[in-house]
C-alpha positions as CSV (number, residue, x, y, z in Angstrom):
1,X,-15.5,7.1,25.3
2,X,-13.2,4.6,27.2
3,X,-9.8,3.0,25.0
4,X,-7.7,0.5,26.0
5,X,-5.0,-1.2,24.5
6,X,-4.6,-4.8,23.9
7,X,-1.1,-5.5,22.9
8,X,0.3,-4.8,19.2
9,X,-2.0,-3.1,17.6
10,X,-5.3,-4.2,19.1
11,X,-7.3,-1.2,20.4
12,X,-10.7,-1.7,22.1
13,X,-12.8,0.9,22.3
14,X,-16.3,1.2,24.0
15,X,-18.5,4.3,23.2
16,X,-21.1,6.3,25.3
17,X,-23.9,4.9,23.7
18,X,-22.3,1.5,24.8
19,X,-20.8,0.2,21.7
20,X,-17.9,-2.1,22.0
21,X,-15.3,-2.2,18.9
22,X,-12.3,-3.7,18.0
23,X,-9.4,-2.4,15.9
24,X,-6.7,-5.6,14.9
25,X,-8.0,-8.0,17.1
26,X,-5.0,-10.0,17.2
27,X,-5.0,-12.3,20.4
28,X,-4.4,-15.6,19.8
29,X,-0.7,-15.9,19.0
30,X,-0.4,-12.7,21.2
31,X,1.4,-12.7,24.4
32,X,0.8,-9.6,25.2
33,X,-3.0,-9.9,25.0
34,X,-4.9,-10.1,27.7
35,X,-8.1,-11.0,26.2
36,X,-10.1,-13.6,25.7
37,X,-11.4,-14.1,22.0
38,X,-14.0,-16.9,23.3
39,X,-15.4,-13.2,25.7
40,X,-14.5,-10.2,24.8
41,X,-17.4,-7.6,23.3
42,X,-17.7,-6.6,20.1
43,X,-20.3,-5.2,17.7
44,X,-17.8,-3.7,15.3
45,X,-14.4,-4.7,14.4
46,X,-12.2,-2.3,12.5
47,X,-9.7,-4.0,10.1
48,X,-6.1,-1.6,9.3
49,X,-5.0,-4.2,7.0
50,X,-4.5,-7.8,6.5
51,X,-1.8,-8.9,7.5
52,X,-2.1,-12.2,10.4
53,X,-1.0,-10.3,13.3
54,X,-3.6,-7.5,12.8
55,X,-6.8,-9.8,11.2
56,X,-6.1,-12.1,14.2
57,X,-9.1,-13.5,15.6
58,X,-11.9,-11.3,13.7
59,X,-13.8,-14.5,12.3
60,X,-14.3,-16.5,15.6
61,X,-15.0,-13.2,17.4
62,X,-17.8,-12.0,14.2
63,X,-19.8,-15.6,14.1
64,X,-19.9,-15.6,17.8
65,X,-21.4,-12.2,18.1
66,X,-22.5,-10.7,14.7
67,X,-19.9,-7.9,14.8
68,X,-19.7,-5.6,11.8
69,X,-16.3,-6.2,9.7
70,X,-15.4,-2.6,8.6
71,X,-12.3,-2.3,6.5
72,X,-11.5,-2.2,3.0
73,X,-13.5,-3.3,0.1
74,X,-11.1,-6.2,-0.7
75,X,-11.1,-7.8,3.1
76,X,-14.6,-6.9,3.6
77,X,-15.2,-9.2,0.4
78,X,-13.3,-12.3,2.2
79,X,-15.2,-11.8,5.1
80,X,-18.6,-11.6,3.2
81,X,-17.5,-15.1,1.6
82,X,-17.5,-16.5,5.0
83,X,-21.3,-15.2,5.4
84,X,-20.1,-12.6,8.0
85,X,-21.3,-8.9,8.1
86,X,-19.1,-6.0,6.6
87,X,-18.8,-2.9,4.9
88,X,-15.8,-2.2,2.6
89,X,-14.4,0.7,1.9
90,X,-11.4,2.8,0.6
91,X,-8.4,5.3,1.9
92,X,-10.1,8.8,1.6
93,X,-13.8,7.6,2.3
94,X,-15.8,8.1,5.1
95,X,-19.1,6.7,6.3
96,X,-21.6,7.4,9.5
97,X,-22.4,4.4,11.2
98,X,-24.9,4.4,14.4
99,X,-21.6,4.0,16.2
100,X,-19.5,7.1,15.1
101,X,-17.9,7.9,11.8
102,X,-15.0,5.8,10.0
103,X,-12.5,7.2,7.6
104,X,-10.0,5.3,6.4
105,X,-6.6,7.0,5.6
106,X,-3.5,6.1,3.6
107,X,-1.1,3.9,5.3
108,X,2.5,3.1,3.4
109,X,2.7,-1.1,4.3
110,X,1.8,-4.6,2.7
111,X,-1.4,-5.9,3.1
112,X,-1.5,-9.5,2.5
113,X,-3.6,-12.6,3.9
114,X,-2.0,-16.3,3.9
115,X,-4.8,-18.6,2.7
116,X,-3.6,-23.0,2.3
117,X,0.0,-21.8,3.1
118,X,0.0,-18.7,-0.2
119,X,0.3,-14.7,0.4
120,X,-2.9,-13.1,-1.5
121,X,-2.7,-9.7,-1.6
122,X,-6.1,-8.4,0.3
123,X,-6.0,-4.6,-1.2
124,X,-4.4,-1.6,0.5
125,X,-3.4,-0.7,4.0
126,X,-4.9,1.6,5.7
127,X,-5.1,4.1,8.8
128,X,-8.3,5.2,10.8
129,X,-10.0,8.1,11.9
130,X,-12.9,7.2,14.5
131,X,-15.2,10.2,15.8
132,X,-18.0,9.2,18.5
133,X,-18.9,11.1,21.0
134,X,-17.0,14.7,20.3
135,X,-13.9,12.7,20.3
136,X,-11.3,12.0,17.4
137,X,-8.9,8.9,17.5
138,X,-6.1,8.1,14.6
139,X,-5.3,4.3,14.4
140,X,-2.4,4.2,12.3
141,X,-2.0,1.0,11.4
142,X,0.5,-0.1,9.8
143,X,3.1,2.5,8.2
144,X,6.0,4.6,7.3
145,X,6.5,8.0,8.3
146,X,5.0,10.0,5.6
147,X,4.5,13.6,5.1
148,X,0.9,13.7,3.9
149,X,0.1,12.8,8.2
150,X,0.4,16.6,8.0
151,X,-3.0,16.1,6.3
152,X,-4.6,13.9,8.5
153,X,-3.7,16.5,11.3
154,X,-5.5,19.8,9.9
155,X,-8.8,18.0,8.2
156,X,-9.9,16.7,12.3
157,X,-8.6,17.8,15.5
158,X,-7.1,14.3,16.9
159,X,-7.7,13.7,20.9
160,X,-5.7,10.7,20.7
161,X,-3.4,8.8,18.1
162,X,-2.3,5.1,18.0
163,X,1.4,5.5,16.5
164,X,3.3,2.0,15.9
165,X,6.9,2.5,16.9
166,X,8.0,-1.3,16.5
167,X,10.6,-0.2,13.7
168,X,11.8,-2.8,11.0
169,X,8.3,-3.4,9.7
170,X,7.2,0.0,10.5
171,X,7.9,3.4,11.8
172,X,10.5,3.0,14.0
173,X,10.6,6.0,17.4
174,X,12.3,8.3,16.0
175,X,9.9,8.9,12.7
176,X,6.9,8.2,15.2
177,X,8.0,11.2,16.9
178,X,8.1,12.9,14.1
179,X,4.9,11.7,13.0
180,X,3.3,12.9,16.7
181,X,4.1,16.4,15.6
182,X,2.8,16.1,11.7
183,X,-0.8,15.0,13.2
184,X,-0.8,17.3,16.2
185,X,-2.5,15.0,18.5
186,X,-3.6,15.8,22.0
187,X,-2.0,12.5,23.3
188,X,0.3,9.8,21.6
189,X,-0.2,6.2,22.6
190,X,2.7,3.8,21.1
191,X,1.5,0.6,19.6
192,X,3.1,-2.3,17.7
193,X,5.6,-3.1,19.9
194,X,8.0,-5.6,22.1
195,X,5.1,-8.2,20.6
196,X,8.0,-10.6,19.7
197,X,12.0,-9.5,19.8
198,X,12.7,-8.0,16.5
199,X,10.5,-5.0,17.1
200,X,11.6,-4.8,20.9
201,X,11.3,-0.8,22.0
202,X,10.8,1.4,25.2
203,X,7.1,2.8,24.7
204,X,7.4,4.3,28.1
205,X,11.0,6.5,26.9
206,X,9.2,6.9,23.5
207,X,6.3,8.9,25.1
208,X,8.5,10.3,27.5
209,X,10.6,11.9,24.5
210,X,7.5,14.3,23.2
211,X,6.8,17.1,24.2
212,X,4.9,18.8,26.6
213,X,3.1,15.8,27.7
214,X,2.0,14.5,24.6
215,X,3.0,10.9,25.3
216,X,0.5,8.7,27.0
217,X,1.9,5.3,28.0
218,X,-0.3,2.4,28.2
219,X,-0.2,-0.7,30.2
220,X,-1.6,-3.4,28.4
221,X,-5.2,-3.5,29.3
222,X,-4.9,-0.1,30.9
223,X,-8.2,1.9,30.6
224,X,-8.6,5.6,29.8
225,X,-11.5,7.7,29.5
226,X,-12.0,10.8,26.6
227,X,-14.7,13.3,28.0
């Protein structure tokens, strides 16, 4: 399994049996992307929650290649209006796709889509588990520090985990430190951060501030291979 990471929170992941997917494809709008949403792969995208800057380009990127919309029920239902493919589901469930298994976790955060200029509500926000290949990752998306990560921790060993560290919208360092140690992951990537000034941090003295080697700090676009 190769990950890479795209800027905020958009991870790209590309499996052994060649699958490409998405988590929060947001690009356009994104200065720290460095993809392309008229190019890049994708036969699944995984949705955290709604919000603009994690939704990003998922509909241009679905009608140009058919991608599968995973997320939950409630934004899998917006995208099936648009005639797109999805599956919904909800925090606790899990489902095997041909491409690995999804579970969806709790998340403590907003989840919102702006439709004609209006907020609607789009459901709950959630985290991910992904297994393919042998391999666990935790996308976080979206949250607080919460002690129930404890959880998420002892049900699957984690390989990797996608922490935001941003702060002011979400978890700043200092709980996703914290947080590193609750789900007892192999290696800690930092994510949802120094997109715009207001969640401005040091990803690099984040990592470098767990222990033991834990940290794992990511150009944007830098590749890294789970065997």
């Amino acid at each position: 399994m190769k990950l890479s990471w795209h800027g905020q929170s958009c991870i790209k992941i590309v499996t052994d049996s060649g699958h490409h997917i998405l988590i929060d494809p947001f690009i356009t709008g994104n200065n720290m992307s460095d993809l392309d949403p008229n190019t890049v792969e994708a036969d699944v995208i995984i949705l955290t929650h709604a919000h603009e800057d994690h939704i990003g380009d998922t509909e241009p990127i679905a009608q140009r290649t058919g991608a599968l919309i995973v997320s939950t029920v409630e934004i899998a239902a917006f995208f099936e209006a648009k005639g797109l493919k999805t599956h919904g589901m909800q925090m606790g469930g899990k489902h095997l796709f041909e491409f690995g298994e999804v579970k969806l976790t709790q998340a403590i955060h907003g989840s919102s889509y702006e439709i004609d200029g209006k907020p609607f509500t789009l459901g709950l926000a959630a985290g991910v588990l992904f297994t393919a290949d042998g391999q666990t990752i935790y996308h976080a998306g979206d949250t607080a520090l919460f002690s129930d990560m404890k959880l998420i921790g002892a049900y699957k060993k984690i390989n990797v985990a996608f922490l935001p560290i941003g702060d002011n919208f979400t978890m700043g360092p200092e709980d996703a430190a914290i947080a590193a140690q609750f789900v007892q992951a192999e290696k800690v990537v930092p994510i949802h951060y120094n997109t715009f000034p207001l969640i401005e941090q040091d990803g690099k003295g984040f990592c470098d501030s767990l222990p033991e080697e834990q940290g794992l700090y990511l150009e944007v676009g830098q590749e890294f291979e789970l065997t």
